[in-house]
C-alpha positions as CSV (number, residue, x, y, z in Angstrom):
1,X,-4.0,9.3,-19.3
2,X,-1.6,6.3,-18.7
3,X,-2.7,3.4,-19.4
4,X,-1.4,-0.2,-19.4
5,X,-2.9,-1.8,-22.5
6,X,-3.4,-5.4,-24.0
7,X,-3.2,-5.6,-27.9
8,X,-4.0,-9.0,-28.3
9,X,-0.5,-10.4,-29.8
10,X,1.9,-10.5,-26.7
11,X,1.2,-11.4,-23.0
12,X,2.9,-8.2,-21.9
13,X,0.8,-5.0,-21.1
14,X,2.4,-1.9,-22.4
15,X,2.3,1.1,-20.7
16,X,0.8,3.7,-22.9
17,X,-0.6,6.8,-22.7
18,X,-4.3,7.1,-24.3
19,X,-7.0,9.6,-24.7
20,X,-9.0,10.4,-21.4
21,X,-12.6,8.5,-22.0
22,X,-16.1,10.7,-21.7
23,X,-19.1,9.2,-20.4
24,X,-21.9,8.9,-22.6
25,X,-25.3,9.1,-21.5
26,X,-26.0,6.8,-18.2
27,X,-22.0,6.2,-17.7
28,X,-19.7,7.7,-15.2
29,X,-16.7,9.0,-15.5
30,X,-14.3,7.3,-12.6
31,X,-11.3,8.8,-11.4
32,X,-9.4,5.1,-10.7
33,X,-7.4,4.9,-7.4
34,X,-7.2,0.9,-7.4
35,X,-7.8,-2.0,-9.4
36,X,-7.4,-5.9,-8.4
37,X,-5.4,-8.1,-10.0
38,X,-7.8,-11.3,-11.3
39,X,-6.9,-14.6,-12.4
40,X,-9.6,-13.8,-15.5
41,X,-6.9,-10.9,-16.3
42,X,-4.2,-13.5,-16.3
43,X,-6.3,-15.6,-18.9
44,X,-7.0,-12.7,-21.1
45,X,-3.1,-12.0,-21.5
46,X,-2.5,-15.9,-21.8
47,X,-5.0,-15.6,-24.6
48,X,-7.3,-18.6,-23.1
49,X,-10.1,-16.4,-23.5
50,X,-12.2,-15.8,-26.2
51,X,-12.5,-12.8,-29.0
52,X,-11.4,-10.0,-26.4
53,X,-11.5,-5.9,-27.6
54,X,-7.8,-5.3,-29.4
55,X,-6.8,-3.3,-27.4
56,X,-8.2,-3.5,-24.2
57,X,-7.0,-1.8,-20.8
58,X,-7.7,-5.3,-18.7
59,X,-9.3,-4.6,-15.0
60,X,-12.3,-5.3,-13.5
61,X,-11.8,-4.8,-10.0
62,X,-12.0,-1.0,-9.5
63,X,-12.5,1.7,-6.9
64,X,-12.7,4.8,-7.6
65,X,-14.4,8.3,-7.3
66,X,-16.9,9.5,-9.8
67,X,-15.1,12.8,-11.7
68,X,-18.0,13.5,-14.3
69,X,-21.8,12.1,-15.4
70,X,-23.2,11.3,-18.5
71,X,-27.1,12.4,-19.3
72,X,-29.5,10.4,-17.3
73,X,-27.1,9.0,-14.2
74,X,-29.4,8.1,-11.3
75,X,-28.4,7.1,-8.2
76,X,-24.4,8.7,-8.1
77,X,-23.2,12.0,-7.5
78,X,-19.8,13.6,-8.4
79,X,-17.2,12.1,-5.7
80,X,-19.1,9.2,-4.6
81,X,-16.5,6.1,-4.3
82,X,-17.8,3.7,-6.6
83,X,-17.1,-0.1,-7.6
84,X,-16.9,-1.3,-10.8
85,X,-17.6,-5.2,-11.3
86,X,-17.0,-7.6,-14.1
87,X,-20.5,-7.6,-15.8
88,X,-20.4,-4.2,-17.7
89,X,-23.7,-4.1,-19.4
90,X,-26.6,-6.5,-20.6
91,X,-28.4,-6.4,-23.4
92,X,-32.0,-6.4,-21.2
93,X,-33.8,-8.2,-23.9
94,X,-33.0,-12.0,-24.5
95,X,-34.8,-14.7,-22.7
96,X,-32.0,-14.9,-20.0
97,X,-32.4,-11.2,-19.3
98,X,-35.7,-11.1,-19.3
99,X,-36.1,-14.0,-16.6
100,X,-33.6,-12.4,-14.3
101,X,-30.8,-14.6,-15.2
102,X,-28.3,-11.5,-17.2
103,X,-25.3,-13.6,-16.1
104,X,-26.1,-16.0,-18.7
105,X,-26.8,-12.7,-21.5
106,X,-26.3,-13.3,-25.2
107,X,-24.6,-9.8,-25.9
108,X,-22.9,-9.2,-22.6
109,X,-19.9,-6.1,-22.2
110,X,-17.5,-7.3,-19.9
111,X,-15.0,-4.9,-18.2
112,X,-11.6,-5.4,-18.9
113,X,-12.2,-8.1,-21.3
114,X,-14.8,-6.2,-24.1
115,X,-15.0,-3.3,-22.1
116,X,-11.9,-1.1,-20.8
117,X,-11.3,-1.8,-17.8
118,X,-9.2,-0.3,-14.8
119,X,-6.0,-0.7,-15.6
120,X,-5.4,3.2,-16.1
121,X,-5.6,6.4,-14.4
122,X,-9.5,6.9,-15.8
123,X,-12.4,4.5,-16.5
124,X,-15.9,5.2,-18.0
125,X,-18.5,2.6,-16.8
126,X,-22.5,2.2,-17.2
127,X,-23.9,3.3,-13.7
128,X,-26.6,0.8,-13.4
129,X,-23.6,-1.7,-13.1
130,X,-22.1,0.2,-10.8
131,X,-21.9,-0.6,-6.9
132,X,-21.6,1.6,-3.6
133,X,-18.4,0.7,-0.8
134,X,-19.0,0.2,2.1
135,X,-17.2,2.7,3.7
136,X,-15.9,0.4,6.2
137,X,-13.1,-0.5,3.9
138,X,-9.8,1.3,2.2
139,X,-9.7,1.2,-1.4
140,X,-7.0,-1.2,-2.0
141,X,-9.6,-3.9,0.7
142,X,-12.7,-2.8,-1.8
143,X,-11.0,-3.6,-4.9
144,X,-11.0,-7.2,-4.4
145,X,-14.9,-7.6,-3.7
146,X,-15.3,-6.8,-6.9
147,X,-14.8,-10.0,-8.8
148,X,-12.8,-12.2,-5.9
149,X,-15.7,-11.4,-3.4
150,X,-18.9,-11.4,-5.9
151,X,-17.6,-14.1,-7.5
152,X,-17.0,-16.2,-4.8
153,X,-20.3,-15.2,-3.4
154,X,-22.7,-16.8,-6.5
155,X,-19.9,-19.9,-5.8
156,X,-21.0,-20.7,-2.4
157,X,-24.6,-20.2,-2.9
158,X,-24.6,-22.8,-5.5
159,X,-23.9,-25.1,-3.1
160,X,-27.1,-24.7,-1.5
161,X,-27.5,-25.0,2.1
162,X,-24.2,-27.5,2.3
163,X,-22.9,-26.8,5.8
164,X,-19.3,-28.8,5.5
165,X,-17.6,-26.8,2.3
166,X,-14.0,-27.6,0.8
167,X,-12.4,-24.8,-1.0
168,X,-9.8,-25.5,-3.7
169,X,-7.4,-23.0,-5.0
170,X,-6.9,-20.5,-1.6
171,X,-6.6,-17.3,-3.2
172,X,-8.3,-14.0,-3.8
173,X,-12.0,-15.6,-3.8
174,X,-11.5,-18.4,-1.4
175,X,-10.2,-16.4,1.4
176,X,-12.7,-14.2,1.5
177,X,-16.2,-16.6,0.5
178,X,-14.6,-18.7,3.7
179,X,-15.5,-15.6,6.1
180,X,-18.8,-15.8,4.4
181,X,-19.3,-19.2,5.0
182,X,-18.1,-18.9,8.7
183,X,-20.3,-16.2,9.2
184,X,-23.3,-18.7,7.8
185,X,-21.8,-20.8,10.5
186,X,-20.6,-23.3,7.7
187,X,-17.5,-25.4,7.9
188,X,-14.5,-24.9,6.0
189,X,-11.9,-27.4,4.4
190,X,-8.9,-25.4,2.7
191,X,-6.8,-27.3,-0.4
192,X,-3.5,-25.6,-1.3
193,X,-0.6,-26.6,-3.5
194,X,1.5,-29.3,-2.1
195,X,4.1,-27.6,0.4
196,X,2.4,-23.9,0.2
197,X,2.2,-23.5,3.9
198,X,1.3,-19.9,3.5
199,X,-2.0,-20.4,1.5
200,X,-2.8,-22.8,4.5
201,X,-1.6,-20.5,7.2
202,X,-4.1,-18.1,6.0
203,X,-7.2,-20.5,4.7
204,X,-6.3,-20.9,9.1
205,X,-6.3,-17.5,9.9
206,X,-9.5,-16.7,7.9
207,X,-11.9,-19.1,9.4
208,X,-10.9,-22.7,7.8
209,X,-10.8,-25.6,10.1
210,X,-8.5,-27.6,8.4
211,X,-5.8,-26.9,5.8
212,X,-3.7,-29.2,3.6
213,X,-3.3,-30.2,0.3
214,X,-5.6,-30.8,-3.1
215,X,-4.3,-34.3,-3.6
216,X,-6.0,-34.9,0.0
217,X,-9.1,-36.1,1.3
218,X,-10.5,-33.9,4.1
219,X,-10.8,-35.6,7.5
220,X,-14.7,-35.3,7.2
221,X,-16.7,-36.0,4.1
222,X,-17.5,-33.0,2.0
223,X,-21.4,-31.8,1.8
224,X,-20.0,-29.3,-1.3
225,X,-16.1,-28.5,-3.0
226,X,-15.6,-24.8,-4.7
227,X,-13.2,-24.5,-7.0
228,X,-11.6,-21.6,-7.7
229,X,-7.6,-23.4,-9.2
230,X,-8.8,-23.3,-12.8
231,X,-7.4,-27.2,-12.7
232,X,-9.8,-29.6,-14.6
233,X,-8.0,-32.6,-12.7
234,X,-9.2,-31.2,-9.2
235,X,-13.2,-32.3,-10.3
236,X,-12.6,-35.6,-9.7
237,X,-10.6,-35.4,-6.5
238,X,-13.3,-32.8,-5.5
239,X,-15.5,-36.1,-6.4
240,X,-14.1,-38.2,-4.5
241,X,-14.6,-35.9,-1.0
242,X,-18.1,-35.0,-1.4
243,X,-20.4,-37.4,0.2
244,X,-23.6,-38.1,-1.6
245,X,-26.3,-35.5,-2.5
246,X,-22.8,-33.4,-2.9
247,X,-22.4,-30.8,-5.1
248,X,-18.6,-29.8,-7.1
249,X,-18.9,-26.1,-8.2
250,X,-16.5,-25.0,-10.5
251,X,-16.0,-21.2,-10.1
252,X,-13.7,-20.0,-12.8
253,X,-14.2,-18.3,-16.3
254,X,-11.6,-20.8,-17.8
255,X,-10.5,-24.3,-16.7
256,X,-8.2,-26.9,-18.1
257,X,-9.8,-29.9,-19.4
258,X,-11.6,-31.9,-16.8
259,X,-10.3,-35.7,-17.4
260,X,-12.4,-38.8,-17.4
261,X,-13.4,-40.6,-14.4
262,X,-15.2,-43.3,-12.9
263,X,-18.5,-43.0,-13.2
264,X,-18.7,-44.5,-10.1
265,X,-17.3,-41.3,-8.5
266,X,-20.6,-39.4,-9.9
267,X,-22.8,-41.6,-8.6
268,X,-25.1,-41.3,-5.7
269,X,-26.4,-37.8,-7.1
270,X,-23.5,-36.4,-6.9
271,X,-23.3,-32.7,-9.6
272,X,-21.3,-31.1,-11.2
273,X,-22.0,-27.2,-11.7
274,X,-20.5,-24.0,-12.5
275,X,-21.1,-20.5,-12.1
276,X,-21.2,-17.9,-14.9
277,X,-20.7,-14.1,-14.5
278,X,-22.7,-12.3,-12.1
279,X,-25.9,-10.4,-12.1
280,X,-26.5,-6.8,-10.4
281,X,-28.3,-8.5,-7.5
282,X,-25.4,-10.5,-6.8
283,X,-23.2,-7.1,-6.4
284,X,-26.4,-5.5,-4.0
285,X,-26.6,-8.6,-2.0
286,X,-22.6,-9.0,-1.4
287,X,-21.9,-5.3,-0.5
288,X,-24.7,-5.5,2.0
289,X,-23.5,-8.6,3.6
290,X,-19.5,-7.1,3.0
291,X,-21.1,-4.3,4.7
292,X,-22.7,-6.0,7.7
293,X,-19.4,-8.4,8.6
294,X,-16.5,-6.7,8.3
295,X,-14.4,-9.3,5.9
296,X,-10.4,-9.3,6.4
297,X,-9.1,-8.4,3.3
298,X,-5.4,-9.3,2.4
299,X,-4.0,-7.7,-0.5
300,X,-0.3,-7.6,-1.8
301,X,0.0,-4.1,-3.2
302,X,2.0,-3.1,-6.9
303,X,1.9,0.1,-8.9
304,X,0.4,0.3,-12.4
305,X,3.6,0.6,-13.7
306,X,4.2,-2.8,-12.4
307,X,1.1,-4.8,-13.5
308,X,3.4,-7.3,-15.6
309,X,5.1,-8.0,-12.5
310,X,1.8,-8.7,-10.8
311,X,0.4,-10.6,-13.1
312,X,3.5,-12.8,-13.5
313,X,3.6,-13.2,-9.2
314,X,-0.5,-14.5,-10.1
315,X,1.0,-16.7,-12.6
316,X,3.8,-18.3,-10.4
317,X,1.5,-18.5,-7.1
318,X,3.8,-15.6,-5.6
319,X,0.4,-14.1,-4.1
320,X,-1.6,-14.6,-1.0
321,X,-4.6,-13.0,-0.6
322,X,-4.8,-10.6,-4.0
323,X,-3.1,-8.4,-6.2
324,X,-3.7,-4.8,-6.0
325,X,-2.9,-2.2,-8.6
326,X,-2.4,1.4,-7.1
327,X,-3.5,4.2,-9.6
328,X,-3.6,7.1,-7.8
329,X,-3.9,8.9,-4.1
């Protein structure tokens, strides 16, 4: 099968052809038709994360159709369309497992980062990680749930029951958390880049009631900030819009160094949080609620051939909405 592959020494996929995977007992065998491009993908091939398989085929926002099952597969049949998230597997027995926090597991398998991912024409996954589409969505508006949507999901319910939310870095996760947050009847703030009228156009389109840029305060005091530019210098200008009680909730795998600030800023039980992972629950809960409220999904389409390209467009802030690989059909 093709395959666009990582090995570890160059941020450049290569486009490969590798042996078709078999599922083993409890995996499926997914025929891929899409796969999301993630800013975690982007900080696997800029090497900002941590011990990664060499090689690895990256991607862990897939949709596909299950082609085969391993012994012991509950709950999928051959050809149902299946999603395949970021958390891969869990280990089931360390104290975070076993007090229904697996995002925080000590021997995690993450796919696309120690797991192969989606990035090729075939993927073999564990099916209790697993989730079912909604069917009221095309592949390519699927793919994105898978990490943008979950992820942004466990983001906003950090924040509580804040009802005035800013959202920094409008991309994959922020446009579509936003329609969650509108459908919650919450208010949205949108921070862009300086000048990127497009981001703010849709943050508009989307739900926000107010666009403009990071190195702004909103008109209206903040009751929570999500942060999803993996910027270290936006925690203290989210800081500085929350009001007190507020919460700053860093949603990224990776983030630059966060500088020092006035404690002041802090003050007045103000937090700082962030979210790790996700746990099955998360991926049941979302797809119900994805599946209830029809979210508008925007998605810049690339072939597989052309991941590279996509990646580099993530890179450069080329993309609004998110990246979708197309694999097949």
């Amino acid at each position: 099968m093709r395959a666009m592959v990582f090995d570890g020494n160059s941020p450049t996929l290569q486009a490969q052809d590798v042996p078709d995977p078999e599922p083993g007992p409890g995996q499926v065998l997914i025929d891929v038709h899409v796969c999301g491009v993630c800013r975690t993908d982007l900080h696997l091939v800029d090497s900002e994360l941590p011990e990664p398989k060499r090689p690895v085929i990256p991607g862990h926002e897939i949709v596909g159709r299950v082609s085969a099952l391993g012994a012991g597969v509950f709950g999928f049949a051959l050809g149902d369309r299946v999603g395949v998230p970021w958390l891969g597997r869990t280990c089931g027995a360390c104290p975070f497992c076993r007090s229904g926090r697996e995002n925080l597991c000590d021997q995690p398998g993450f796919t696309g980062y120690t797991l192969d991912g989606g990035y090729a024409e075939r993927v073999v996954a564990d099916s209790r990680y697993c989730l079912h589409v909604p069917e009221c969505y095309t592949d390519a508006e699927a793919a994105p749930l898978m990490c943008a949507g979950l992820i942004g999901y466990r983001t906003l319910a950090m924040a509580g029951d804040a009802r005035r939310i800013g959202i920094y870095g409008f991309g994959a996760a922020a446009h579509l958390v936003t329609q969650v947050a509108r459908h919650q009847a919450r208010e949205v703030y949108a921070f862009t880049r300086e000048g990127d009228t497009e981001a703010q156009a849709l943050a508009l389109r989307v739900g926000a009631c107010w666009a403009g840029s990071s190195a702004d305060l909103p008109p209206e005091p903040l009751d929570a900030a999500l942060l999803f530019a993996p910027v270290g210098a936006l925690v203290p200008q989210a800081l500085q819009a929350v009001t007190k009680g507020g919460t700053v909730v860093c949603g990224g795998i990776h983030m630059s160094d966060i500088p020092s600030f006035p404690y002041a800023l802090l003050w007045g039980e103000r937090r700082v949080v962030s979210v790790a992972n996700l746990t099955r629950k998360d991926g049941r809960d979302f797809m119900r609620i994805a599946g209830e409220s029809k979210l508008d999904v925007a998605t810049t389409p690339y072939e597989l051939a052309d991941a590279n390209r996509a990646l580099g467009d993530l890179r450069d802030a080329r993309v609004h909405g998110a990246a979708v690989l197309r694999v097949r059909g």
